[in-house]
C-alpha positions as CSV (number, residue, x, y, z in Angstrom):
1,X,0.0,0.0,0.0
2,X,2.9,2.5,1.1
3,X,4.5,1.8,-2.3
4,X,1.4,2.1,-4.1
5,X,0.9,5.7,-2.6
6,X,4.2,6.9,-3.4
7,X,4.0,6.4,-6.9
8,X,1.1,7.5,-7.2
9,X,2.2,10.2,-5.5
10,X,5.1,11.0,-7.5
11,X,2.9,10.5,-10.7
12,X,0.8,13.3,-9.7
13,X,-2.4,11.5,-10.3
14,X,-4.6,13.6,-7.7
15,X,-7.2,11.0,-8.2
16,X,-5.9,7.8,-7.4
17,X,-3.4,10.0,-4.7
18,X,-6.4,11.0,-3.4
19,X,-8.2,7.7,-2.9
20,X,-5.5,5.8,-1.3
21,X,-5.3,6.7,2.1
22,X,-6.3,10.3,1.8
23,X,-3.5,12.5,0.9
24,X,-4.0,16.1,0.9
25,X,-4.0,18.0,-1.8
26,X,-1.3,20.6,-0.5
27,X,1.3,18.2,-0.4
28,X,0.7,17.0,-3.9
29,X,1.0,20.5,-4.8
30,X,4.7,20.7,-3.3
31,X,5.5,16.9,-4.4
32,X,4.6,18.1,-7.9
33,X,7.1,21.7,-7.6
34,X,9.9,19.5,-6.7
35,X,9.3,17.0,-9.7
36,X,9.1,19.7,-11.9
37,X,12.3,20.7,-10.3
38,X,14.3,17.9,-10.3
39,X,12.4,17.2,-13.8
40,X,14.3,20.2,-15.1
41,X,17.7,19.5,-13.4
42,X,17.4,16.1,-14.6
43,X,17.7,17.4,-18.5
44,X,20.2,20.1,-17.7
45,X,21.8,17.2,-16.3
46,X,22.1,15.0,-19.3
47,X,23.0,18.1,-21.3
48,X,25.5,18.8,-19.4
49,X,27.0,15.1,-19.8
50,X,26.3,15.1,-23.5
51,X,28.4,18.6,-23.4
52,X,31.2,16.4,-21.9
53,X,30.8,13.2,-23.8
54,X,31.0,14.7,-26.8
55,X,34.3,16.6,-26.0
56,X,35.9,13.9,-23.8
57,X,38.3,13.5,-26.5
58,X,39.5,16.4,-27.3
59,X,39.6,17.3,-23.6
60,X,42.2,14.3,-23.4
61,X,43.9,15.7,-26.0
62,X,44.7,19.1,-24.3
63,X,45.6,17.0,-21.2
64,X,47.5,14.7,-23.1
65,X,49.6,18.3,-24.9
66,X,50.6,19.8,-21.4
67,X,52.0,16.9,-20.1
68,X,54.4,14.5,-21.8
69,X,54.0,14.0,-25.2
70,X,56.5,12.1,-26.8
71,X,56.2,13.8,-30.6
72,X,57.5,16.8,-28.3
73,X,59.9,14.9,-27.1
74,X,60.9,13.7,-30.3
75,X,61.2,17.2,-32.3
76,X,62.8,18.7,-29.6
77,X,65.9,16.1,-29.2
78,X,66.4,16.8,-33.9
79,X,65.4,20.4,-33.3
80,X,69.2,21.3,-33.3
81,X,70.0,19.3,-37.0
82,X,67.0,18.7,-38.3
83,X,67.8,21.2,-41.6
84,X,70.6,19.7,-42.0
85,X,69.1,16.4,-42.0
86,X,66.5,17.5,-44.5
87,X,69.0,20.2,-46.6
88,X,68.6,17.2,-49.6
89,X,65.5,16.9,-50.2
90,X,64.6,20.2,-49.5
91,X,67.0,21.9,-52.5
92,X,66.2,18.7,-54.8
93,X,62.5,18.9,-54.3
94,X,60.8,21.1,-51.3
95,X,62.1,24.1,-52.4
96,X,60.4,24.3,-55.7
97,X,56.8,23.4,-53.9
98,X,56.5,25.6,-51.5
99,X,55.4,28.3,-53.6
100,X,52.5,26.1,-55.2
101,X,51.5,26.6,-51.5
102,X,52.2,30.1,-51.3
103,X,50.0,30.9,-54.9
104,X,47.2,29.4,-53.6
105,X,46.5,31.0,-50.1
106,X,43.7,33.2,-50.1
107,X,41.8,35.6,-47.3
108,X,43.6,38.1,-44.9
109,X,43.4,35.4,-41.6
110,X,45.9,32.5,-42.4
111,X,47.2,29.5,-40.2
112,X,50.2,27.7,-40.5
113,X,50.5,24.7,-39.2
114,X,53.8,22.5,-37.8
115,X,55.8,25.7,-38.8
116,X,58.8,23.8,-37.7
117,X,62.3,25.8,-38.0
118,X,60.3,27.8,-40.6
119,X,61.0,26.4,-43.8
120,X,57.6,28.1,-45.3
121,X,58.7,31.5,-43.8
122,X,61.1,32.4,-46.9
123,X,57.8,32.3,-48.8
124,X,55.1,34.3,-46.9
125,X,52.6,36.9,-48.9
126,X,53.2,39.9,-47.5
127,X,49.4,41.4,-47.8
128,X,48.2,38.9,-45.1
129,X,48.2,37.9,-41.3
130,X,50.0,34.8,-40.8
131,X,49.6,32.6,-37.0
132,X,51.9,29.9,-37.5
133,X,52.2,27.2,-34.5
134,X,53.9,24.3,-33.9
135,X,53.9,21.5,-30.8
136,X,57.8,21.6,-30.4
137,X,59.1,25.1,-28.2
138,X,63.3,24.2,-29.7
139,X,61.6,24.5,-33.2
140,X,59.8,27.3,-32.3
141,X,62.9,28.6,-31.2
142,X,65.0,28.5,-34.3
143,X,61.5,29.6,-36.2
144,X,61.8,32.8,-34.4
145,X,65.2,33.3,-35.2
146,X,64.2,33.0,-38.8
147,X,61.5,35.8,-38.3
148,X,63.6,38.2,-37.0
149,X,66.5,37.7,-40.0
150,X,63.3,38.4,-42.4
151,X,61.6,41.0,-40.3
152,X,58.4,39.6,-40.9
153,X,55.1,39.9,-38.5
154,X,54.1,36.6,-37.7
155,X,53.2,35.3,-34.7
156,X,54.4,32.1,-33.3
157,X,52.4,30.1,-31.3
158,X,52.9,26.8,-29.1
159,X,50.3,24.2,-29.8
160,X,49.0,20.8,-30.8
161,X,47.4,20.4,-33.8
162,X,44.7,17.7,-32.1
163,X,43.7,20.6,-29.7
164,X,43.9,24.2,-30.8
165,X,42.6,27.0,-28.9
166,X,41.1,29.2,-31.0
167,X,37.6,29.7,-31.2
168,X,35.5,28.1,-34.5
169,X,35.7,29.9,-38.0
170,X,38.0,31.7,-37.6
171,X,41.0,31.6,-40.4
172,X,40.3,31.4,-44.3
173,X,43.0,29.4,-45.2
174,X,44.8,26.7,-43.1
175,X,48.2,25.0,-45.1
176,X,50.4,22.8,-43.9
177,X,53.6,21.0,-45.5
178,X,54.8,17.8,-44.9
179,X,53.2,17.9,-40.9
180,X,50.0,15.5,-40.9
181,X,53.1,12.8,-41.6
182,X,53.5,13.1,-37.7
183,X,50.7,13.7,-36.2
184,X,49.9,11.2,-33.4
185,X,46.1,11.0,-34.6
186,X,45.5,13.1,-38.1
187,X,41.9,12.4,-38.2
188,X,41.3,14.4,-34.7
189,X,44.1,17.1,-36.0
190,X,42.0,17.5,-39.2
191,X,38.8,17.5,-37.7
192,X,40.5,20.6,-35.2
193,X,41.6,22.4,-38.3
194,X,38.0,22.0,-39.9
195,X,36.5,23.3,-36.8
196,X,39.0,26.9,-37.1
197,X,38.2,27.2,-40.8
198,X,35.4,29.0,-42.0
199,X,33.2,27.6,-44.0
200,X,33.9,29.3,-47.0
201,X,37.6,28.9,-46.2
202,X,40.1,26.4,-47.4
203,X,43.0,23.3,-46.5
204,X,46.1,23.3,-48.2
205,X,48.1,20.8,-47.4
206,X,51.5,19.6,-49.3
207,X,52.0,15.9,-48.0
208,X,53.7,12.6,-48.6
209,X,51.2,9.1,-48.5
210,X,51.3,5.7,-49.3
211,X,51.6,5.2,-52.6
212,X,49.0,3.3,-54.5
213,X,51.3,0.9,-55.8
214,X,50.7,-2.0,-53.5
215,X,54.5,-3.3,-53.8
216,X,55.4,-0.2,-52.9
217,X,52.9,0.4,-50.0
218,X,54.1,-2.8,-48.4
219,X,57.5,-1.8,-48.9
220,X,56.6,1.6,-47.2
221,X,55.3,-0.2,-44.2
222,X,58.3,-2.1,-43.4
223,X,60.7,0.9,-43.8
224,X,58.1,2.9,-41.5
225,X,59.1,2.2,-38.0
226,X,63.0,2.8,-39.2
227,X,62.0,6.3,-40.9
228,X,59.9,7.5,-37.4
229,X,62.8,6.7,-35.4
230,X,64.9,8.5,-37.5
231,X,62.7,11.6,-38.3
232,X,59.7,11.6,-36.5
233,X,57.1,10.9,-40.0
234,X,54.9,8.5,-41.1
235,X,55.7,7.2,-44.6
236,X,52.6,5.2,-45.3
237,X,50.0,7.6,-44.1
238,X,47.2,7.3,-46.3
239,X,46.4,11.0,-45.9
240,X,43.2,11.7,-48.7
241,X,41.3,9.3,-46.7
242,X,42.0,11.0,-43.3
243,X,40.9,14.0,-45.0
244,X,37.9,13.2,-46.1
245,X,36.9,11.4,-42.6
246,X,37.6,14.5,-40.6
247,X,35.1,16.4,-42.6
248,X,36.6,17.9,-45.7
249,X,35.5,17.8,-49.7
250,X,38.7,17.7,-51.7
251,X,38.2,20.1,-54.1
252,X,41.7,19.7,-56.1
253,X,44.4,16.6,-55.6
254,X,47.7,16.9,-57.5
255,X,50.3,14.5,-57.5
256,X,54.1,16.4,-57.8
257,X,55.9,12.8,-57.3
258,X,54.6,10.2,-58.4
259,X,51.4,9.1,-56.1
260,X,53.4,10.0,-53.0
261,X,54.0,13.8,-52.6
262,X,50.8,15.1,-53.5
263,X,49.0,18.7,-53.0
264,X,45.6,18.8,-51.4
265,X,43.1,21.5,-51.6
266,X,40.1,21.2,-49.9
267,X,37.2,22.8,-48.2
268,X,34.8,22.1,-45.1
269,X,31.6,19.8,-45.9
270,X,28.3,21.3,-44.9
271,X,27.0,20.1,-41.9
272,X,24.1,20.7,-39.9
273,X,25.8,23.2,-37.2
274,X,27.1,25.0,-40.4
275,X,23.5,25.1,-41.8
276,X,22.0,26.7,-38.4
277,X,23.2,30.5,-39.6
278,X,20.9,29.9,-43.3
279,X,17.7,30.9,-43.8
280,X,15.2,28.2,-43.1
281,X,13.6,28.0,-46.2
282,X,17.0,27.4,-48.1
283,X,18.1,25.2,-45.2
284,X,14.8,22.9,-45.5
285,X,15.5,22.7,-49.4
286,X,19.1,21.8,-48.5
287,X,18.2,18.8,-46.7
288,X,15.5,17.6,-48.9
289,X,17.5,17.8,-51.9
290,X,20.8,16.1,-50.7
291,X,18.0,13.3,-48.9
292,X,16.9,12.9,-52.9
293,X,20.1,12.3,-54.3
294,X,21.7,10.6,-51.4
295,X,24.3,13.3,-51.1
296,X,26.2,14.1,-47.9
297,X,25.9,18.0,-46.4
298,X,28.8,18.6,-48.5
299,X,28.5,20.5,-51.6
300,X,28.1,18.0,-55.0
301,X,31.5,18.1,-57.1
302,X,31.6,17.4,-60.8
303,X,34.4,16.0,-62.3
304,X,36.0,17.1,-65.5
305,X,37.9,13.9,-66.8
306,X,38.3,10.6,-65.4
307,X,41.4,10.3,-64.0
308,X,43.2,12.3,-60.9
309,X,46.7,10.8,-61.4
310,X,47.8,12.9,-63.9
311,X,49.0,15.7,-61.9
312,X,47.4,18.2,-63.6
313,X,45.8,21.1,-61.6
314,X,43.8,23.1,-65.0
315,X,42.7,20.4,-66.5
316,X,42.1,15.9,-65.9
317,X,41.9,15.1,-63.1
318,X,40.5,18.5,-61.1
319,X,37.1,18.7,-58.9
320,X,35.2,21.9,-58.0
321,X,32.4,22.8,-56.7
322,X,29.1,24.0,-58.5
323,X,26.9,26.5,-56.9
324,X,28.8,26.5,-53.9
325,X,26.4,27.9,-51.2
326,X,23.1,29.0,-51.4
């Protein structure tokens, strides 16, 4: 009976409240205030622990950047030589990619990321306002050294890729070369750097990958652990497909050697926090429309030839965007 009550109670059903052992009215009043109370706490509650689901990784992340980190560790102990380790490749090779980089950028807010000793720095615009950061304070270092030689305004910041602290949509364009090679998890470092783009903004990335060539690629694997000991990269990233899970379109792919050095432009999918700022009626027709045609919230690309090996940036092989935003 005393259980009976009390749920009944707690259901606020005055009626059957009421029949079972009499209980006033007045106290169902207040029993009902505080389940409407703890009603509302309740959802505030789960919220609240949505809130911190949701971001549990990345809060791990920034955890995981102020304390040891052993890519840190790493860059820090070949901050001293590591030009000179890379001096060959970078006059065979590098040196004449950069500026593909550099011809590309577009907007006056632009991020830099893994600056390193500032290899890239040689080759800034000068119109625009460059952050450039990097997870390694010796490379930093030398970095600054560089700036001050050039006299240019750039600002140098300390931070990890996976957890950047800088509010959303906020550069235009976001490069990086040869960096997502050593990234401990690319897929959360993409996903950051999609989250600090705008969405009309863009990713420029210059990076080596597995190649294609399945000989190769197993070849690439074995000489992997060797080559991170050694430098601190991945060889056999496969890179376009990180991309493309952290949230990106690739709008352009062109491959400078081979399959393996390729340059990446792409630009942030739609998604449904993107499409919360558009008017409703074109947001409604937006998801109806890509529902249709089974198309993700990122724009539709058409393809001009059917092959993207070629290398060729103005004509096979290039994807853009039609009607890019309503």
């Amino acid at each position: 009976m005393h259980l009976r009550k009390f749920f009944a109670v707690i259901r606020a059903d005055h009626d059957q409240a009421m029949r079972i052992n009499g209980c006033k009215p007045v106290v169902i009043y207040y029993i009902q205030r505080v389940r409407v109370m703890l009603e509302i706490s309740w959802a505030f509650g789960m919220r609240f622990a949505f809130h911190c689901r949701k971001n549990h990784k990345r809060c791990k992340l920034m955890r995981r950047s102020t304390g040891h980190n052993p890519t840190r560790k790493r860059y820090n102990r070949i901050a001293f030589f590591y030009d000179l380790m890379d001096a060959p490749l970078e006059h065979l090779r590098f040196a004449s990619w950069r500026p593909m980089v550099r011809d590309r950028i577009k907007g006056g807010n632009v991020l830099e990321v893994g600056v390193g000793t500032g290899k890239n720095l040689d080759y800034y615009p000068d119109d625009i306002k460059i952050t450039a950061v990097d997870l390694s304070p010796r490379m930093l270092k030398r970095a600054q050294k560089r700036v001050g030689l050039l006299g240019l305004d750039v600002r140098l910041l300390e931070m990890d890729v996976q957890c950047l602290a800088f509010p959303d949509n906020y550069f235009d364009t976001i490069f990086a070369t040869f960096v997502f090679c050593s990234v401990p998890d690319p897929v959360q470092g993409l996903r950051e750097l999609r989250r600090v783009c705008k969405p009309d903004g863009q990713l420029l990335l210059l990076e080596h990958v597995r190649p294609t060539n399945e000989s190769l690629g197993i070849l690439f694997d074995v000489l992997n652990p060797i080559v991170v000991r050694m430098m601190g990269a991945n060889i056999n990233r496969r890179t376009v497909d990180n991309i493309k899970k952290a949230g990106w379109h690739i709008q352009t792919e062109q491959n400078l050697s081979s399959d393996v050095v390729r340059l990446i432009e792409a630009r942030p999918r739609m998604t449904n926090h993107d499409l919360k700022g558009r008017n409703p009626t074109n947001r409604i027709i937006w998801v109806f429309v890509q529902t249709l045609f089974n198309w993700p919230y990122g724009l539709p690309k058409t393809k001009n030839h059917a092959s993207t090996d070629t290398g060729n940036t103005s004509g096979s092989g290039e994807y853009r965007y039609r009607n890019q935003y309503l």
